[in-house]
C-alpha positions in Angstrom: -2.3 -46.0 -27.4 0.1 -47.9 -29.9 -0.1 -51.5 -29.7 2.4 -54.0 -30.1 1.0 -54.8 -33.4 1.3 -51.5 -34.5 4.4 -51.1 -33.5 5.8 -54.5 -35.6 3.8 -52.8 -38.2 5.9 -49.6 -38.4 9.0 -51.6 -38.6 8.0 -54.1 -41.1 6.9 -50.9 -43.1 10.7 -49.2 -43.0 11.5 -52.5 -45.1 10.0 -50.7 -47.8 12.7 -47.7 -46.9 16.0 -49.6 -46.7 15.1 -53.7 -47.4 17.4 -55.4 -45.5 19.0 -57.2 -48.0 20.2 -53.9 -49.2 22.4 -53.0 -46.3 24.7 -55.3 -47.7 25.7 -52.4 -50.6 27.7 -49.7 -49.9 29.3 -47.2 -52.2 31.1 -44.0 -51.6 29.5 -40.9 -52.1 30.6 -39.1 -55.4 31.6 -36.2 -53.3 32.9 -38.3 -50.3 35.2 -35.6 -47.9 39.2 -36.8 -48.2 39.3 -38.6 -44.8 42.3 -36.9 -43.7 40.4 -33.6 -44.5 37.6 -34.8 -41.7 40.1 -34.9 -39.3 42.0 -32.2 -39.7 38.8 -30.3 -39.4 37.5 -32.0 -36.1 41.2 -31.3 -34.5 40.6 -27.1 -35.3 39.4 -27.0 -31.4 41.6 -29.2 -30.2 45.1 -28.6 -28.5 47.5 -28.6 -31.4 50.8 -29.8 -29.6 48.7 -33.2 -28.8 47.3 -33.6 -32.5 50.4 -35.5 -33.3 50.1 -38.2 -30.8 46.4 -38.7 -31.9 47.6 -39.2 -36.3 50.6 -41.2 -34.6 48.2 -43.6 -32.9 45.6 -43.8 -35.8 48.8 -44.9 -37.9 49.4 -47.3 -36.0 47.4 -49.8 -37.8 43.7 -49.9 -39.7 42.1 -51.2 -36.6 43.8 -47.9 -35.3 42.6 -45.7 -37.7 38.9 -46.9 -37.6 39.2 -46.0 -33.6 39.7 -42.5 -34.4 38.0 -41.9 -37.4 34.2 -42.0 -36.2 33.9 -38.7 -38.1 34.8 -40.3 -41.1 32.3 -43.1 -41.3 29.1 -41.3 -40.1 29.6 -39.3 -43.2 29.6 -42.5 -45.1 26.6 -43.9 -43.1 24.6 -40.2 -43.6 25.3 -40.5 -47.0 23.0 -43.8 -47.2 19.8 -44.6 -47.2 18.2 -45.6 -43.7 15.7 -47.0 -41.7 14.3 -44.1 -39.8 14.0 -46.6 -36.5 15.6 -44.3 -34.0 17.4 -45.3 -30.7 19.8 -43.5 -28.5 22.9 -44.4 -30.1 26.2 -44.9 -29.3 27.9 -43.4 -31.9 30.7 -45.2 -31.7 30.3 -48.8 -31.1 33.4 -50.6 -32.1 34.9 -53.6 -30.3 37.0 -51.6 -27.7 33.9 -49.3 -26.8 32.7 -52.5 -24.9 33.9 -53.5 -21.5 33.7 -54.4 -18.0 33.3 -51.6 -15.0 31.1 -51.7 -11.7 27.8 -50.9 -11.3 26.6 -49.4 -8.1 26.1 -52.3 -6.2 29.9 -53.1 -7.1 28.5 -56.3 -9.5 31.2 -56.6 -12.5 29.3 -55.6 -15.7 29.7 -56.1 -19.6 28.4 -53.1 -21.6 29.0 -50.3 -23.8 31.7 -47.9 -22.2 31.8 -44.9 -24.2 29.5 -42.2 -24.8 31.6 -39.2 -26.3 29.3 -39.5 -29.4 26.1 -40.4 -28.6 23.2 -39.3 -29.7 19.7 -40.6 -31.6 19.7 -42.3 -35.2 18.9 -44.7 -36.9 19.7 -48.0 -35.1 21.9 -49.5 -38.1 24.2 -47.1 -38.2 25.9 -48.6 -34.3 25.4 -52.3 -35.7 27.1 -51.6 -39.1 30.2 -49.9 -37.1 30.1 -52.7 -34.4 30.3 -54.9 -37.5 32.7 -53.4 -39.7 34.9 -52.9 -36.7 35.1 -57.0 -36.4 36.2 -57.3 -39.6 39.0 -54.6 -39.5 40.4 -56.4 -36.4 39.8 -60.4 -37.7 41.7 -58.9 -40.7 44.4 -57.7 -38.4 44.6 -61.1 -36.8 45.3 -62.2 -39.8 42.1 -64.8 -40.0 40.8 -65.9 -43.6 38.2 -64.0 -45.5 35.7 -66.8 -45.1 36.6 -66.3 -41.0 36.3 -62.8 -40.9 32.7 -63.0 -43.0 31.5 -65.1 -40.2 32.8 -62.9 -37.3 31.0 -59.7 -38.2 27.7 -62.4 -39.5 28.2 -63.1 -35.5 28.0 -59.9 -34.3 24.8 -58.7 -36.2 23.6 -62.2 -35.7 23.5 -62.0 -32.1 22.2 -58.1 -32.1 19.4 -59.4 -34.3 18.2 -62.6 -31.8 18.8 -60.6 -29.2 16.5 -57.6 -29.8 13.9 -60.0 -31.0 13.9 -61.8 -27.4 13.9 -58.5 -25.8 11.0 -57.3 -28.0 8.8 -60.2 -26.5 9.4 -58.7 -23.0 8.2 -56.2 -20.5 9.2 -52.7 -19.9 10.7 -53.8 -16.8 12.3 -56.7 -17.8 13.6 -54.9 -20.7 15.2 -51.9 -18.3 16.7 -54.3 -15.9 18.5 -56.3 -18.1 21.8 -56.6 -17.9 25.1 -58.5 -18.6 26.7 -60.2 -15.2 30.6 -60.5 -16.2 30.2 -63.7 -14.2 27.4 -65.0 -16.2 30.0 -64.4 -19.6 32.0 -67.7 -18.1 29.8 -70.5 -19.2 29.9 -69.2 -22.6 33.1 -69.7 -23.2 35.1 -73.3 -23.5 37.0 -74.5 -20.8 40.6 -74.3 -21.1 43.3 -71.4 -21.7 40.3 -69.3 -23.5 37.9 -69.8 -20.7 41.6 -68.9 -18.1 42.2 -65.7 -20.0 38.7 -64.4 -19.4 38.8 -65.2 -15.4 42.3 -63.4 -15.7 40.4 -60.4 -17.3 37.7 -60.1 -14.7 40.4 -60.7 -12.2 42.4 -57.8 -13.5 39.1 -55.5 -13.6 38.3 -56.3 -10.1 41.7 -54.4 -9.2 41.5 -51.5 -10.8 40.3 -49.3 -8.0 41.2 -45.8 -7.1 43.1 -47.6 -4.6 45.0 -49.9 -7.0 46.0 -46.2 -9.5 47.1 -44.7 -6.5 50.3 -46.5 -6.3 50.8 -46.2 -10.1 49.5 -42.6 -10.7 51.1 -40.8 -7.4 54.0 -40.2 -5.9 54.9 -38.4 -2.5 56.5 -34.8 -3.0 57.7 -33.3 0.2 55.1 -35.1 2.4 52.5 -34.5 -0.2 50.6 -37.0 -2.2 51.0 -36.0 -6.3 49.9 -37.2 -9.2 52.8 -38.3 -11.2 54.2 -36.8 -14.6 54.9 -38.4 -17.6 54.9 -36.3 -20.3 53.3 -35.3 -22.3 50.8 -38.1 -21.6 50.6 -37.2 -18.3 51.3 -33.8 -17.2 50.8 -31.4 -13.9 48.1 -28.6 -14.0 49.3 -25.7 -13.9 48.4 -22.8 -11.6 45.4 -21.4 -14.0 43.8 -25.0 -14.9 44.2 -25.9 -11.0 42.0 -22.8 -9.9 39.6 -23.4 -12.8 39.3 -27.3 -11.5 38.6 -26.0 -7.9 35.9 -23.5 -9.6 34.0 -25.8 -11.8 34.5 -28.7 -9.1 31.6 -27.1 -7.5 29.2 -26.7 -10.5 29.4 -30.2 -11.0 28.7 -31.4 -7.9 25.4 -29.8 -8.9 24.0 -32.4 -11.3 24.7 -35.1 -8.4 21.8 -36.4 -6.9 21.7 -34.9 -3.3 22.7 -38.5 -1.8 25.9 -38.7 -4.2 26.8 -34.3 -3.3 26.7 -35.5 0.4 29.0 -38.7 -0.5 31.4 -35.9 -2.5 31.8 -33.7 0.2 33.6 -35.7 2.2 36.2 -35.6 -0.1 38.7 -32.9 -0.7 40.8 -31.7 -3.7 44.5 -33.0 -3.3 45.7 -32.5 -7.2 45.1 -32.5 -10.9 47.1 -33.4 -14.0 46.3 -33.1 -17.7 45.9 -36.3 -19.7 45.5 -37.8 -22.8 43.3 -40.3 -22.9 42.3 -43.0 -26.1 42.3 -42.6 -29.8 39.7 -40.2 -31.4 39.7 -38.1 -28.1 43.8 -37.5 -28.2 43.6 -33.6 -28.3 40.6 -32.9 -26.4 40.9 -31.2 -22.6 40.8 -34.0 -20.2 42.2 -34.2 -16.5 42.1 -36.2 -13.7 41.7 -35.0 -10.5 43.3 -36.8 -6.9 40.3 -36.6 -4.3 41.4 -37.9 -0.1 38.2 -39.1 1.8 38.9 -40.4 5.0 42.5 -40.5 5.0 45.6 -40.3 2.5 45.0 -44.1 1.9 41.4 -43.6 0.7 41.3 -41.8 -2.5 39.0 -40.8 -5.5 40.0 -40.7 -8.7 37.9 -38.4 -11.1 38.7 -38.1 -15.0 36.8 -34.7 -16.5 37.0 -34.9 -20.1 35.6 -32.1 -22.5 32.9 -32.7 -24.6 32.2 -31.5 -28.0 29.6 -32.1 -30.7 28.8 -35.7 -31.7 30.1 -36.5 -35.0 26.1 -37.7 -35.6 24.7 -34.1 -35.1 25.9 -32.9 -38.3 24.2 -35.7 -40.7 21.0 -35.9 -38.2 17.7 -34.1 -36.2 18.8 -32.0 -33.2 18.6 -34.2 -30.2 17.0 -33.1 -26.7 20.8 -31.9 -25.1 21.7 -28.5 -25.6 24.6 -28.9 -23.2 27.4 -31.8 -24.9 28.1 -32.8 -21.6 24.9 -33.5 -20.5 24.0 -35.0 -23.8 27.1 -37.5 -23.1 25.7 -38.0 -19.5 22.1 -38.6 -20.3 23.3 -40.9 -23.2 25.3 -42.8 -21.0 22.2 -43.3 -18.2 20.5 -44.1 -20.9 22.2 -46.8 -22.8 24.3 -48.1 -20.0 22.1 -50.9 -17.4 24.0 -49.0 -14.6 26.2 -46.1 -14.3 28.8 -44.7 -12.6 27.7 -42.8 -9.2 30.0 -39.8 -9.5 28.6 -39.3 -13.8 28.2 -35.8 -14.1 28.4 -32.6 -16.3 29.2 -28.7 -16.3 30.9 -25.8 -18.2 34.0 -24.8 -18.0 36.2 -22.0 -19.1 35.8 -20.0 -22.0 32.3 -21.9 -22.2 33.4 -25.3 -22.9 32.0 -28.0 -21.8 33.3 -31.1 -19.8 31.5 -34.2 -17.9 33.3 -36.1 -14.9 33.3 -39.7 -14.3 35.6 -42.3 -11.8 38.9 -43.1 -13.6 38.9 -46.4 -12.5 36.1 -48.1 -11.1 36.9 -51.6 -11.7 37.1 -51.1 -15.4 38.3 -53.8 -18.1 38.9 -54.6 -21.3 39.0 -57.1 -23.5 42.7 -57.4 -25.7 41.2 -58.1 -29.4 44.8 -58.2 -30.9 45.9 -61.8 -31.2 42.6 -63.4 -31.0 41.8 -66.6 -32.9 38.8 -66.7 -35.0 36.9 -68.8 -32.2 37.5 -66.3 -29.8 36.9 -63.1 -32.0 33.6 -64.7 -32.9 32.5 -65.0 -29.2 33.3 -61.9 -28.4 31.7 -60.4 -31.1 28.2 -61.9 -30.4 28.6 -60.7 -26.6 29.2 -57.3 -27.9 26.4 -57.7 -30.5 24.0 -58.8 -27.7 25.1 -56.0 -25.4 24.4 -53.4 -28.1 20.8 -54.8 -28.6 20.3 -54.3 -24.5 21.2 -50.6 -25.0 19.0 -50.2 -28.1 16.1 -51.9 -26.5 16.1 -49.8 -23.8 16.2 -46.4 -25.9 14.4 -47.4 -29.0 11.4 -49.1 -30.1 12.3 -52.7 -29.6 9.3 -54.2 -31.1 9.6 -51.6 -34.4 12.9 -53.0 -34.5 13.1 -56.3 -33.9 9.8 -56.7 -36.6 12.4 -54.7 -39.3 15.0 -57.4 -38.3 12.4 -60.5 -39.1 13.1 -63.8 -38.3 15.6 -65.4 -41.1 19.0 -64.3 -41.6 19.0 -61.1 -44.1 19.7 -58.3 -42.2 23.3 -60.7 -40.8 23.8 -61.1 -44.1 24.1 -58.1 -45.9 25.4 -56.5 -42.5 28.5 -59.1 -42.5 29.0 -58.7 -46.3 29.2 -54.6 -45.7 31.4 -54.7 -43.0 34.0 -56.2 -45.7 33.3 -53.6 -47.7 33.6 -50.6 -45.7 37.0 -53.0 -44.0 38.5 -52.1 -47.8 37.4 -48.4 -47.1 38.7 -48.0 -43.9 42.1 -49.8 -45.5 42.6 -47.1 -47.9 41.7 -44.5 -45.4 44.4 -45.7 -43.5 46.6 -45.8 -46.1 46.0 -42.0 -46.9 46.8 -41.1 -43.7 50.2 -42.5 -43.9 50.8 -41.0 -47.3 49.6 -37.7 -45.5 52.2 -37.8 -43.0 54.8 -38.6 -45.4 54.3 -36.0 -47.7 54.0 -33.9 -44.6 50.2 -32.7 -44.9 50.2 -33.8 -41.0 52.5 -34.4 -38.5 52.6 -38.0 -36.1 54.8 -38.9 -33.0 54.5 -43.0 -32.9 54.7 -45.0 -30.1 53.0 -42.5 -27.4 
């Protein structure tokens, strides 16, 4: 068996791969793919009427762009040297992939909250995105340069203690971990900071199935219906509505028996189409209007398809044959709890979808707007909330031996996230020139 001191071993030993001072470079590729390129290629599957909302919204701003354009930078990351230290990760781990929702036990959490990319790597690559993502958005706040070098130092600061505290504890310890939205409180100051995050967790606590049923329904002839608003929101029609019902039934088979039982006392009232975030605009995704035990207790499920991580192409097959199940298992994995109702299945014409609750007391932090203070504690709870996922998928103690005790790998991770912030600039700047010149289409403000 491997001890511990093996195990710190191999990680001080992948300093020798990528020292950490190193991650501080970063230089495009010589054959780097035009960004706009990468996406056009990722939206060839996708519903075409909807790929202009998604360039629309990635033109919005850089922050924006970065959202959608996880493609784009795990080409840069694969195109680097790394570490070899392998977790489950994210894929995708920028500032608004973190959030509140409800674990089982209907406790407000702090965690990652999306999984459409997961997959294994090295563990880097989700730091170095949480990190660069915290300087696009302190540059969009308009902080200083010297402020935005010590927000992203912040984030991989905190990922770094973190993991090295979690490395010092047992597997248990390790797997129950997790970050009480209540216990976020005393970290921040009292005053209108310390009011806006009560007002957050407030706000979360609402959002229910029962709280989207007034805003997402209406009542048609007697009949409860999902609203329309399109084309963010649009009816099923008659052949998606009878592939639903079909498929409903498949994934009620990855449910544990206790959650098929809770399920089936539910019935199908409606479905609508919807689109749903940045990078994922053009991608199949409904939501589906369940009744339990009358018209005023309803379910609200949100089945989303899911493709190939933009990881698989720059990394070793992982253990998921199925994308949906590779999200699902991802998500168990990384997440301290998950959603009761996660669950997987293919669909039509072989693609494949996972379902989840569209609203189970989920929340989010607004990063727009915030002042250096604030963007700098937020940043360390997202870094320390990425560590807990890491930790529980990775090698902890490899890890947290690469990381050390002094303040390199913060260092050159705070100095590349400025970099790459200059990339992602430009990227979104070709964008722009790409819609202008016509290359692609966008429809702002949707």
């Amino acid at each position: 068996m491997t001890t511990p001191a093996d195990r710190a071993a191999q990680g001080r030993a992948a300093r020798k791969r990528v020292p950490r001072s190193e991650h501080a470079t970063w230089i495009p590729a010589a054959d780097r793919p035009d960004p706009v390129a990468v996406l056009e290629r990722q939206g060839r599957d996708r519903l075409p009427e909807l790929l202009p909302i998604r360039y629309g919204r990635m033109g919005a701003s850089p922050f924006a762009f970065l959202r959608g354009a996880a493609a784009v930078m795990a080409a840069d990351l694969a195109a680097q040297p790394h570490t070899g230290l392998t977790v489950q990760l994210c894929g995708d781990a920028h500032l608004l992939n973190f959030g509140l929702y409800a674990s089982p036990e209907r406790t407000l959490l702090f965690d990652l909250n999306d999984f459409d990319e997961t997959h294994p790597g090295p563990f880097e690559w989700d730091v170095k995105r949480l990190a660069a993502s915290v300087a696009v958005a302190a540059r969009e706040n308009g902080h200083a340069e010297t402020r935005v070098h010590h927000a992203a130092l912040a984030a991989a600061a905190a990922y770094r203690t973190s993991m090295r505290r979690l490395a010092a504890q047992g597997e248990l310890a390790v797997w129950y971990e997790r970050m009480d939205a209540d216990s976020l409180l005393p970290l921040v100051r009292a005053g209108r900071h310390r009011r806006r995050v009560e007002s957050t967790l407030t706000r979360a606590r609402r959002r229910t199935s029962l709280h989207a049923l007034g805003k997402l329904t209406e009542t048609v002839d007697g009949r409860r219906r999902i609203v329309r608003d399109p084309p963010l929101l649009e009816p099923a029609g008659a052949p998606d509505m009878a592939a639903l019902r079909k498929i409903f039934s498949d994934y009620r088979s990855t449910l544990s028996e206790e959650r098929r039982l809770l399920l089936d006392r539910y019935r199908f009232v409606d479905a609508a189409r919807k689109v749903v975030g940045v990078g994922s605009v053009g991608t199949r995704c409904f939501i589906v209007l369940l009744t339990g035990r009358d018209a005023d207790d309803p379910l609200f499920l949100q089945i989303k398809e899911a493709g190939r991580s933009v990881l698989e192409e720059h990394l070793p097959s992982g253990p998921y044959v199925h994308p949906g199940h590779r999200v699902v298992a991802g998500q168990r994995l990384l997440q301290a709890a998950s959603d009761i109702f996660l669950g997987w299945m293919t669909g039509p014409q072989g693609r494949a979808y996972y379902w989840r609750q569209l609203r189970d007391m989920k929340g989010s932090v607004d990063v727009a707007g915030m002042t250096p203070d604030r963007l700098v504690q937020y940043a360390r709870l997202c870094g320390t909330a990425l560590a807990r996922a890491h930790a529980r998928s990775g090698d902890r103690i490899a890890v947290a031996a690469y990381l050390g005790g002094a303040d390199t790998f913060e260092r050159a991770l705070a100095d590349f996230a400025l970099r790459y912030a200059d990339r992602n600039a430009a990227d979104h700047a070709a964008l722009g020139a790409a819609v202008a010149a016509g290359v692609v289409t966008a429809a702002p403000g949707l």
